[in-house]
C-alpha positions as CSV (number, residue, x, y, z in Angstrom):
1,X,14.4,21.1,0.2
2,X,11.7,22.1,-2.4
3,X,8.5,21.7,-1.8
4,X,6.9,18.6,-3.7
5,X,3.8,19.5,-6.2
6,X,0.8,19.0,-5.1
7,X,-1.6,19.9,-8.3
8,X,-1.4,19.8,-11.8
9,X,-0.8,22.0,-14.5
10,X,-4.3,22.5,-15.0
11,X,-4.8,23.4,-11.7
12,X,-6.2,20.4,-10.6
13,X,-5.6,18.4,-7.3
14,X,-2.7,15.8,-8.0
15,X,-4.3,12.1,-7.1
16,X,-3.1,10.8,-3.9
17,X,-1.6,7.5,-3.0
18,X,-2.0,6.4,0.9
19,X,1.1,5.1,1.9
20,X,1.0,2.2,4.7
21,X,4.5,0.9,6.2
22,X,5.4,-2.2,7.9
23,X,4.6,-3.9,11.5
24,X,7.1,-2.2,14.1
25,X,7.9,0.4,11.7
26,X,6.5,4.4,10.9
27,X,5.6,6.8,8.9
28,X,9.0,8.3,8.9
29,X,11.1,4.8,8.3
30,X,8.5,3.8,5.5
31,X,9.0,7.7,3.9
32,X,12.6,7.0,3.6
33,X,12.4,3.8,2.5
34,X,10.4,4.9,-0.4
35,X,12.5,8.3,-1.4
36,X,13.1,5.8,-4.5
37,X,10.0,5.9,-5.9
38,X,8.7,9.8,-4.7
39,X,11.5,10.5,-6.5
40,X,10.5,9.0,-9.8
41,X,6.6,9.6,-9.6
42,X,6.0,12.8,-7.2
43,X,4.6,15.1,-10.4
44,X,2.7,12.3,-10.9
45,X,1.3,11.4,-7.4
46,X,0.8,12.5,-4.2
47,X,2.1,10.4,-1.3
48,X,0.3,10.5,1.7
49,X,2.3,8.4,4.7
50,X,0.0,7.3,7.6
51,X,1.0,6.2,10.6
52,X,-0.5,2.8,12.4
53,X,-2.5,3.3,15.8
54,X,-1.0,1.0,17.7
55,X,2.5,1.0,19.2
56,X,5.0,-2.1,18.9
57,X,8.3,-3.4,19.3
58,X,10.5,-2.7,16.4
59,X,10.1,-5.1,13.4
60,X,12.3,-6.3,11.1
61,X,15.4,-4.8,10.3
62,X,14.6,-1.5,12.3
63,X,17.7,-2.3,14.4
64,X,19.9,-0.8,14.6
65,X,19.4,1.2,11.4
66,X,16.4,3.1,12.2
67,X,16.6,3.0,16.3
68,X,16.7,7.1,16.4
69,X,13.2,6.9,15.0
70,X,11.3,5.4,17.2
71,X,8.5,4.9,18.4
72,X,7.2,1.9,16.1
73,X,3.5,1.2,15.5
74,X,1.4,-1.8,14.0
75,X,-1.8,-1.8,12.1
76,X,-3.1,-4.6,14.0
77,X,-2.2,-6.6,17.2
78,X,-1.6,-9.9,15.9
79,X,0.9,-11.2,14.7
80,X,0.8,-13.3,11.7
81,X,2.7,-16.5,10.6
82,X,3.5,-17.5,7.7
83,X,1.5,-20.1,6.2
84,X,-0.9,-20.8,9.7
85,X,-4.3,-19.8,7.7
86,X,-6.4,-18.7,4.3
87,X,-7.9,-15.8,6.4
88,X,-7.3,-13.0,8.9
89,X,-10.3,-11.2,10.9
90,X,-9.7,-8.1,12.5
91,X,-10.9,-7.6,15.9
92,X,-14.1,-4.1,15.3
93,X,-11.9,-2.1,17.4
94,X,-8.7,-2.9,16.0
95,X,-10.8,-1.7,12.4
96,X,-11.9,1.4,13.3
97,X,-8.8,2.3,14.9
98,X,-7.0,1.6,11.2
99,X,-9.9,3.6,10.2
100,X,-9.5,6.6,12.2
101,X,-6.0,7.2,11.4
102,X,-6.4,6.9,7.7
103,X,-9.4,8.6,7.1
104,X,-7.8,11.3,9.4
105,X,-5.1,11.6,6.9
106,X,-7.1,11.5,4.2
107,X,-9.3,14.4,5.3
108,X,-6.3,16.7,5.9
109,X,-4.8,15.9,2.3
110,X,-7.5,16.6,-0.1
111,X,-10.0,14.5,0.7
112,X,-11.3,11.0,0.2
113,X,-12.1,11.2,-3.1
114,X,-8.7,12.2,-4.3
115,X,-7.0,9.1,-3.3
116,X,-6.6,6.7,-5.8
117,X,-4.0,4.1,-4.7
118,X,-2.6,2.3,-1.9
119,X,0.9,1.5,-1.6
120,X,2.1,-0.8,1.2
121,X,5.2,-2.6,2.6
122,X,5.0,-6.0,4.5
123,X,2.4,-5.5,7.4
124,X,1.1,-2.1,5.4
125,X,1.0,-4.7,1.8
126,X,-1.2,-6.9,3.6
127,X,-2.9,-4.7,5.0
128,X,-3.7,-2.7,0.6
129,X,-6.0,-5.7,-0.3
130,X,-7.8,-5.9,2.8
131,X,-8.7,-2.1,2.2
132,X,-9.7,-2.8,-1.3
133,X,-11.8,-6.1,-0.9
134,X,-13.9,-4.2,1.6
135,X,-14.4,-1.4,-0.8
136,X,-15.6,-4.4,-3.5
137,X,-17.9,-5.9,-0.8
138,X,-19.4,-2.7,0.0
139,X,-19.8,-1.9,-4.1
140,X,-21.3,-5.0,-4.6
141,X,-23.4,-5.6,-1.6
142,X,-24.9,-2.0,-1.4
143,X,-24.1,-0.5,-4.6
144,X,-21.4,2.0,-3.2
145,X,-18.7,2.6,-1.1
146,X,-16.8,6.1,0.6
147,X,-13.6,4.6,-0.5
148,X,-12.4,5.4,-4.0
149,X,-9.5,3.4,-4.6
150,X,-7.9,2.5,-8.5
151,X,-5.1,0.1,-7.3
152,X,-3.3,-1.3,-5.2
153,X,1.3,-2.2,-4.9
154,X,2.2,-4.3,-2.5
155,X,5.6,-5.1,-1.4
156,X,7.2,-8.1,1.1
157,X,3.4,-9.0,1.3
158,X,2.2,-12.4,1.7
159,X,-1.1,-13.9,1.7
160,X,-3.5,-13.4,3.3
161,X,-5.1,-9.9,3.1
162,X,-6.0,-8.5,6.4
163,X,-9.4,-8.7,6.4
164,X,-11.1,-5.2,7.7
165,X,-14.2,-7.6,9.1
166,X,-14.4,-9.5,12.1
167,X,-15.2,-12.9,9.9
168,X,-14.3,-14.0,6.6
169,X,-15.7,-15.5,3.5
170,X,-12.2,-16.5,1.4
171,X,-14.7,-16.9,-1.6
172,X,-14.6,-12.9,-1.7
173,X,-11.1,-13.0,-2.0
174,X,-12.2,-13.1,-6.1
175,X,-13.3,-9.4,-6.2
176,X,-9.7,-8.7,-6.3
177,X,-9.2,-9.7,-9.6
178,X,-11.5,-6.7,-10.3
179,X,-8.7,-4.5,-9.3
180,X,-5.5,-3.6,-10.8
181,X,-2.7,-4.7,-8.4
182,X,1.2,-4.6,-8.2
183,X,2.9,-7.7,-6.2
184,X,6.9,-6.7,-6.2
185,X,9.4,-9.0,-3.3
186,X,12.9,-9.6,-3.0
187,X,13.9,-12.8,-4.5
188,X,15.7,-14.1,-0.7
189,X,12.9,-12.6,1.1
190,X,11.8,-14.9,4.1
191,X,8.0,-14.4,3.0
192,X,8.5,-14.7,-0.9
193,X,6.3,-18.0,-1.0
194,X,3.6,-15.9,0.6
195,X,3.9,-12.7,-1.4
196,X,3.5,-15.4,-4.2
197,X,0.1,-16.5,-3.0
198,X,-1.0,-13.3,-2.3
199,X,-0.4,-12.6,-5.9
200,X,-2.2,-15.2,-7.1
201,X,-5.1,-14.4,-5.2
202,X,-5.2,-11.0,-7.4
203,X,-4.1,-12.6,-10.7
204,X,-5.5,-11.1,-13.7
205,X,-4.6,-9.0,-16.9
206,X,-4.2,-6.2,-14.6
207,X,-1.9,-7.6,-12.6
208,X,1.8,-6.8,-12.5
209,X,4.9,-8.6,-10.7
210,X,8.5,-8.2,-10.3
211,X,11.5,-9.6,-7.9
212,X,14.2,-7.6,-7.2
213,X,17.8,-8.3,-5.8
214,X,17.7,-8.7,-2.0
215,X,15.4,-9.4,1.2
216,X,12.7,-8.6,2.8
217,X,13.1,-4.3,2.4
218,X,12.2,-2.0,-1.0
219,X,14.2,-2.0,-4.3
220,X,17.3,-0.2,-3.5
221,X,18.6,0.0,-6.8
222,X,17.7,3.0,-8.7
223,X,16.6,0.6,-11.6
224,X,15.0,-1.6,-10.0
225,X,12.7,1.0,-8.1
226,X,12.2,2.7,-11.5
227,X,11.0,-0.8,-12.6
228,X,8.3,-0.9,-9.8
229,X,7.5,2.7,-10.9
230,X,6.8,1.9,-14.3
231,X,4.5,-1.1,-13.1
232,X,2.6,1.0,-10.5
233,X,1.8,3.5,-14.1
234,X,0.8,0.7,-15.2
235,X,-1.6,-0.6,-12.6
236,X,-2.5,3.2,-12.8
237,X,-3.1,3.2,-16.9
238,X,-5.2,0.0,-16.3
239,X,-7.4,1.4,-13.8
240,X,-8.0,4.5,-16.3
241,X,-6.0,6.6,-15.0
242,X,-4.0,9.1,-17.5
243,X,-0.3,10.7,-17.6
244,X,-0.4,14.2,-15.5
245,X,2.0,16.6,-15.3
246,X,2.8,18.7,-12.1
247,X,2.3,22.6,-12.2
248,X,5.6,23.3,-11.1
249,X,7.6,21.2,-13.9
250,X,10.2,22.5,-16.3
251,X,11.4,21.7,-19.2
């Protein structure tokens, strides 16, 4: 297999997207489940999968499908039900486990600064505006954060964000209209109602939706998952990001 670009015509580092899979799932289940869109926007992008620090059961739909790849990992021990509350504090330890592993992967890829999205599925797309309302907080309450993120996709996510604090104000939950956001679910998904919240909680004229045929998984049509690529440009164009092109593309 060729090796996938990693900078720019010009030389320059491609931006990274941090890639964050599902409860009971990994790195490796969450890389196939996306060959969809790599495919479509890797001389765009970089994809960066991390894996979650804490090891699980399997989640949904791992078995029997993806059984030869265990072990599965979580991002955080709880698990949530639908529906039950507005908010979701994260135990400190729990945070700065999340922390470590991402930061970890960040550092070995390019650095902090190059990452510009977050793309997530289920556990990992609750787990995107959690990561960027603390990033909002931290801009507004002391003028500056380390993290750098442009955007944020999130797919078979419902509402709400987990929260990277240890309590909650759902007032703050309005700095995410600041960012540009992508909300795709399967219309028969189980959460749909709650991907639908989480949605609204990010409404605004950045902020792009599809449904796709199917469950709780990815698009697995091809034009379907070129549909959620075109929106995640678009997130990207919003944010002010421009078109690149990768150093080893052909004409």
């Amino acid at each position: 297999m060729a090796a996938r670009p990693t900078h720019s015509h010009t030389g320059a580092l491609l931006p990274a997207i941090l890639m964050l899979h599902g409860g009971g799932s990994n790195s490796t289940v969450f890389k196939i489940q996306c060959r969809r869109l790599i495919w479509n926007l890797e001389k765009q992008f970089r994809f960066v999968f991390v894996q979650a620090p804490i090891e699980g059961t399997p989640g949904f739909g791992m078995l029997p499908v993806f059984a030869s790849c265990a072990p599965f990992y979580r991002w955080v021990t709880r698990k949530f039900k639908a529906g039950e509350s507005d908010q979701e504090a994260t135990p400190q330890d729990e945070v700065e486990a999340v922390d470590s592993v991402i930061l970890q992967a960040m550092e070995a890829n390019g650095g902090v600064d190059s990452f510009k999205g977050i793309i997530g599925f289920s556990q990992g797309a609750r787990l995107v505006p959690g990561l960027l309302l603390r990033q909002k907080i931290q801009e507004r309450d002391a003028g500056e954060s380390r993290w750098k993120f442009k955007f944020g996709v999130m797919i078979g996510g419902p509402f709400p964000p987990i929260s990277l604090f240890e309590s909650v104000n759902v007032q703050d939950y309005d700095l995410l209209k600041q960012v540009p956001t992508v909300h795709a679910w399967g219309r028969d998904d189980h959460v749909k109602p709650g991907c639908v919240e989480l949605m609204k909680a990010c409404e605004s004229d950045n902020c792009f939706q599809m449904d796709f045929e199917g469950g709780h998984h990815l698009p697995l049509k091809d034009v379907e998952a070129k549909d959620l690529c075109d929106l995640i440009m678009a997130a990207w164009y919003a944010a002010g990001g421009t078109y690149g092109v990768s150093a080893n593309e052909t004409y």
